[in-house]
C-alpha positions as CSV (number, residue, x, y, z in Angstrom):
1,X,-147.5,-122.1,68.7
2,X,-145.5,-120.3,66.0
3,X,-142.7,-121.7,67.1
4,X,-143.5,-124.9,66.2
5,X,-145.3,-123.8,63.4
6,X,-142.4,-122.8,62.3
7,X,-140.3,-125.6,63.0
8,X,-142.6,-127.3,60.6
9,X,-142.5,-124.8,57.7
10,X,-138.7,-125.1,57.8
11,X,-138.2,-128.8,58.2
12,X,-141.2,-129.2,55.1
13,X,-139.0,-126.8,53.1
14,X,-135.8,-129.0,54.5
15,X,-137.3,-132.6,53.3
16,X,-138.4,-130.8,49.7
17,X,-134.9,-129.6,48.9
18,X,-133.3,-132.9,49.9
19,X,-135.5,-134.6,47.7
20,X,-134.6,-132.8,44.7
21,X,-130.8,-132.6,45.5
22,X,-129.1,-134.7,42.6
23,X,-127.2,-137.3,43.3
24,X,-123.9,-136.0,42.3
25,X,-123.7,-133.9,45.5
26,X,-122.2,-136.7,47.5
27,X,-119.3,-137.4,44.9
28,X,-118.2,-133.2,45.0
29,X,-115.5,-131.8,47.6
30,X,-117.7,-128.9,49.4
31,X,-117.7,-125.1,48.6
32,X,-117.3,-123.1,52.0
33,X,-119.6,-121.0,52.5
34,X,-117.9,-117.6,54.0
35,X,-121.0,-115.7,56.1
36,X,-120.7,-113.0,58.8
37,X,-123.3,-112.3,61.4
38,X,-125.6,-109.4,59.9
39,X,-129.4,-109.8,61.0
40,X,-131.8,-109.7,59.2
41,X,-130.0,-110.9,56.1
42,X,-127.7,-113.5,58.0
43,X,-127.7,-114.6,61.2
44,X,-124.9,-116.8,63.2
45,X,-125.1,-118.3,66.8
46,X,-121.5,-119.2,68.0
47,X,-120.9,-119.4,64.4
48,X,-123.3,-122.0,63.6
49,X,-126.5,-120.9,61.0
50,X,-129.4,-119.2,63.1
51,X,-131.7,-118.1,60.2
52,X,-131.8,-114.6,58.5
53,X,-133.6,-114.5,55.2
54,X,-130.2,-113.9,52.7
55,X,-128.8,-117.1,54.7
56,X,-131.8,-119.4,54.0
57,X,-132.1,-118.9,50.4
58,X,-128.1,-119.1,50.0
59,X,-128.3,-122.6,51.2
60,X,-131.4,-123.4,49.5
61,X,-129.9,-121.9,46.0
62,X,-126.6,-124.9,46.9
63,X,-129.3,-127.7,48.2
64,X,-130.9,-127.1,44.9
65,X,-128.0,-126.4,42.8
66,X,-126.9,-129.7,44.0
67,X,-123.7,-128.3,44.9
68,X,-122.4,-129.6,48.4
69,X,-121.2,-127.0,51.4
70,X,-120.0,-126.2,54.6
71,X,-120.5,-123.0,56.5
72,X,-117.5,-120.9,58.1
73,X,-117.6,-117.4,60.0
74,X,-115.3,-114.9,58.8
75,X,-115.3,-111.0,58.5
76,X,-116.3,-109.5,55.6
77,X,-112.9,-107.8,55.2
78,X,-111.2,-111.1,55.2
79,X,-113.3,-112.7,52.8
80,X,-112.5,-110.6,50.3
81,X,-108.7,-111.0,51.2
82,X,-109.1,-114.0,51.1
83,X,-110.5,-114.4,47.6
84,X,-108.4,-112.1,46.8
85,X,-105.2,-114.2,47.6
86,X,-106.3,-117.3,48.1
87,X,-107.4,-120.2,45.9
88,X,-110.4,-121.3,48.6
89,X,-113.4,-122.8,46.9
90,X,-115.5,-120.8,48.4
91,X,-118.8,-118.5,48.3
92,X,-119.7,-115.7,50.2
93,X,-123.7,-114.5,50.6
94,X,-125.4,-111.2,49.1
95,X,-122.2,-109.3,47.6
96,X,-122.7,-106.7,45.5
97,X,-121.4,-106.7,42.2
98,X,-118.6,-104.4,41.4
99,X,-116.0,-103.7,38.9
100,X,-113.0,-103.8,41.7
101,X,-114.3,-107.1,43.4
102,X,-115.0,-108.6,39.5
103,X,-111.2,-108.7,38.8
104,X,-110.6,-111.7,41.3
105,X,-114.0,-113.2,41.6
106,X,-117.2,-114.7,40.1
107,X,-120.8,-113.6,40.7
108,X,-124.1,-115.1,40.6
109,X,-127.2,-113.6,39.2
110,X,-129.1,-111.7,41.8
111,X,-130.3,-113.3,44.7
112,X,-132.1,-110.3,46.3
113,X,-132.4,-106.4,45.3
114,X,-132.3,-104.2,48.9
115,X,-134.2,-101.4,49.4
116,X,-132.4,-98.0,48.5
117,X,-130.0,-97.2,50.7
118,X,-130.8,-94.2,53.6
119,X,-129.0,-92.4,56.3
120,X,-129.8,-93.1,59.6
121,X,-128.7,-89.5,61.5
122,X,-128.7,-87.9,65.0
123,X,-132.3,-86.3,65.2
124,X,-131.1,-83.0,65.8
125,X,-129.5,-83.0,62.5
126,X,-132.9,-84.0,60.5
127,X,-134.5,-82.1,58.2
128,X,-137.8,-81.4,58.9
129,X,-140.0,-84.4,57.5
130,X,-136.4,-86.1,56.6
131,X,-137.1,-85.9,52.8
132,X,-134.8,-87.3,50.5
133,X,-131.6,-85.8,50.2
134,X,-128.4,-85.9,47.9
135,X,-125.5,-87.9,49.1
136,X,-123.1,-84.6,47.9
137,X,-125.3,-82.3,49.8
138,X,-125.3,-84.3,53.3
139,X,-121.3,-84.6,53.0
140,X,-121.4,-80.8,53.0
141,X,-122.0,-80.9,56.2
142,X,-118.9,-82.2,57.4
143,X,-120.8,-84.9,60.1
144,X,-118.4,-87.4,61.2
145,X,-120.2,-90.9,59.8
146,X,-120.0,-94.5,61.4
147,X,-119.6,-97.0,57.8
148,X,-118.8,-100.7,57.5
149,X,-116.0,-102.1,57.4
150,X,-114.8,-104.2,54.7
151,X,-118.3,-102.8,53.4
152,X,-118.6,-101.4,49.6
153,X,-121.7,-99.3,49.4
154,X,-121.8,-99.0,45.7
155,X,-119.0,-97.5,42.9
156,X,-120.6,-93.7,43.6
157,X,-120.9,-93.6,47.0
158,X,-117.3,-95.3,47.9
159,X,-115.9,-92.8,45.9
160,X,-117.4,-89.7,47.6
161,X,-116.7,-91.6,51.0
162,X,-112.9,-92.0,49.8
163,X,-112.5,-88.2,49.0
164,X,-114.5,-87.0,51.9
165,X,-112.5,-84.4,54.5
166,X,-109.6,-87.2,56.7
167,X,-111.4,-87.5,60.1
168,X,-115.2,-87.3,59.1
169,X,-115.5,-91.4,58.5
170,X,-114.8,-93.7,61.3
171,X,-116.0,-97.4,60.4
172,X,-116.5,-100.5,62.6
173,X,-117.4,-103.7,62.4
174,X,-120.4,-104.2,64.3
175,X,-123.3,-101.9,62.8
176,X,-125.0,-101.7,66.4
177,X,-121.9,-100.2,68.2
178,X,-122.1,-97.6,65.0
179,X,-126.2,-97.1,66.0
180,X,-125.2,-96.7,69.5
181,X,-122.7,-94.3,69.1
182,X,-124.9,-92.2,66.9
183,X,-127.4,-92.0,69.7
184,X,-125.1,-91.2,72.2
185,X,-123.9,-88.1,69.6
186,X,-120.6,-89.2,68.9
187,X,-121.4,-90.1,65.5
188,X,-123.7,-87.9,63.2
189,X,-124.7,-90.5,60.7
190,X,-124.6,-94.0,59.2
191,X,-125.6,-95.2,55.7
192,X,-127.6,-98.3,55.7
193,X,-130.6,-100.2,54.1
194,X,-134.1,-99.4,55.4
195,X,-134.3,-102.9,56.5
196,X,-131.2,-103.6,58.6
197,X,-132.2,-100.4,60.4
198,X,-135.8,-101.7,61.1
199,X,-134.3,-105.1,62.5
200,X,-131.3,-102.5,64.5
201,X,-134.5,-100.8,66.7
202,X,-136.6,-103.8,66.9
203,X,-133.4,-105.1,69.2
204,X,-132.7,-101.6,70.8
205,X,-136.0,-99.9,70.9
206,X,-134.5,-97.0,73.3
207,X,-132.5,-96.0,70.4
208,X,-134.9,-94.7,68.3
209,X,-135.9,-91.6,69.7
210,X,-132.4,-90.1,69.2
211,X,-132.5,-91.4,65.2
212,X,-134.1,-90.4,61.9
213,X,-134.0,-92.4,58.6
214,X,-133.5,-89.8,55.6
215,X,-133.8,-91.5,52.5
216,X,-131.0,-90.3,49.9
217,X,-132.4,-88.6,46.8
218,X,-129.4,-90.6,44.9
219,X,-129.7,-93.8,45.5
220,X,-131.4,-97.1,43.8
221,X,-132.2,-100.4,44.8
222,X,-128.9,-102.7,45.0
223,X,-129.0,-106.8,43.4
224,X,-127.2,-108.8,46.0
225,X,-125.4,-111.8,44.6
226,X,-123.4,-115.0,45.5
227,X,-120.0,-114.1,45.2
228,X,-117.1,-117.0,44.7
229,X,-113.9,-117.1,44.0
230,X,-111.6,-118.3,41.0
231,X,-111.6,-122.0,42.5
232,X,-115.8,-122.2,42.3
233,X,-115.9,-123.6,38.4
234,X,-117.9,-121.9,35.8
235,X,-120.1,-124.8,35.4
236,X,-121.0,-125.2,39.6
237,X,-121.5,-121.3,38.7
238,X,-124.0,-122.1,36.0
239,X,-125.7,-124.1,38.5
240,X,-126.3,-121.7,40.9
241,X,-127.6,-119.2,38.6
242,X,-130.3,-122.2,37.6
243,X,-131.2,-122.5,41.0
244,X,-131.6,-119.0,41.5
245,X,-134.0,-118.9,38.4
246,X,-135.8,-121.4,39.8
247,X,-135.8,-119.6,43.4
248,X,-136.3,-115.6,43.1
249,X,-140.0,-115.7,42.4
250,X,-143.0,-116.4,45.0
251,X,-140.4,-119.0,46.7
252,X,-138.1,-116.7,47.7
253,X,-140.2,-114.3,49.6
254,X,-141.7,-117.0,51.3
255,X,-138.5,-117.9,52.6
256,X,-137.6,-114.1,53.7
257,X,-140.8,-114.2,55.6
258,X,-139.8,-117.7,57.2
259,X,-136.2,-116.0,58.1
260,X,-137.9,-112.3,59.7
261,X,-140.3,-115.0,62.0
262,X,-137.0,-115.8,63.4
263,X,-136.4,-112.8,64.9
């Protein structure tokens, strides 16, 4: 039953957008759309769109934008070197916005604002009750941490992860081979957002008992834009943003809530 129920929401929320696309979509060459498997925020099935919440507003911000696109899977350290280098008319889904990534691309406004960022650790390593706790005062510790790659974490906290001790940050692609191997104790922590973690131990359950959450003491909530590069015109930009305006309110949660459903 809520399958189908929710086959319906989406394919209501489908025929609305289509009917306020403008007309000049068909007449536009497409922006590609670079996204990378990530649940719950995006969400690929052999490389094809499978729902998370960041990935269903993306492509409702273009369907309303009016701005016509095609979806490709590629790592996040590629996209950025391929904005970087590259001339690709393309858009990539909740970036943050930083002064680095700002010389060779163009963001939207905010699509989303995360949940501070936390460090999931080994429970033996916890503090009792796991209350908040500086970045600078964790790194003390000398724990060897599990971190994205390709991933910025914010200006700060990429800087104290640069100078850290060489050896103490290992980083991987896949954020559940860095869970697992902080279970197992080969890792003794991993920075993430609260709610990638939730969707991590709905999938692996058996994990949790070897993991705490300590929130850090440091950090803030984080805007999450659409990030495109030099070949995405100001005035498609300026579109986007519009659409976003129009999409950040009560619609936008409802579609988050639509996109968790799915898993």
């Amino acid at each position: 039953m809520r399958k189908c129920l929710l086959h319906a929401v989406l394919a209501s929320l489908a025929t609305a957008i289509c009917l306020a696309v403008p007309a000049r979509v068909a007449a536009e060459d497409p922006v590609t759309l670079f996204v990378f498997d990530r649940p719950p925020f995006y969400h690929l099935e052999n490389g094809r769109p499978d729902g998370g919440f960041l990935l269903i507003l993306a492509q409702t911000v273009f369907q309303r934008a009016g701005v016509p696109y095609g979806i490709r899977e590629m790592p996040p350290g590629r996209i950025l070197a391929t904005f970087e280098t590259e001339d690709a008319k393309a858009c990539a889904v909740g970036w943050l916005r930083t002064p680095a990534r700002q010389r060779f691309v163009r963001f939207s406004d905010p699509i989303y604002v995360n949940k501070p960022l936390g460090v999931a650790v080994r429970a033996p390593l916890a503090a009792e009750g796991s209350r908040p706790q500086p970045l600078g005062r964790l790194l003390e510790n000398h724990w060897t941490w599990g971190l994205r790659l390709g991933f910025s974490y914010g200006p700060a906290m990429d800087a104290a992860f640069a100078a850290a001790p060489a050896g103490t940050v290992m980083r991987f692609s896949d954020p559940v081979i860095i869970l697992r191997l902080l279970a197992k104790g080969r890792l003794d922590a991993m920075l993430l957002e609260p709610e990638e973690l939730s969707w991590l131990l709905g999938q692996e359950p058996r994990l949790a008992a070897a993991i705490r959450f300590v929130p850090l003491a440091d950090a803030k909530p984080r805007a999450r834009c659409i990030m495109c590069d030099d070949a995405v015109s100001p005035a498609v930009m300026k579109r986007l943003d519009a659409a976003i305006d129009e999409l950040v309110g009560p619609a936008a949660d409802k579609i988050r809530r639509i996109g968790a459903m799915r898993h």
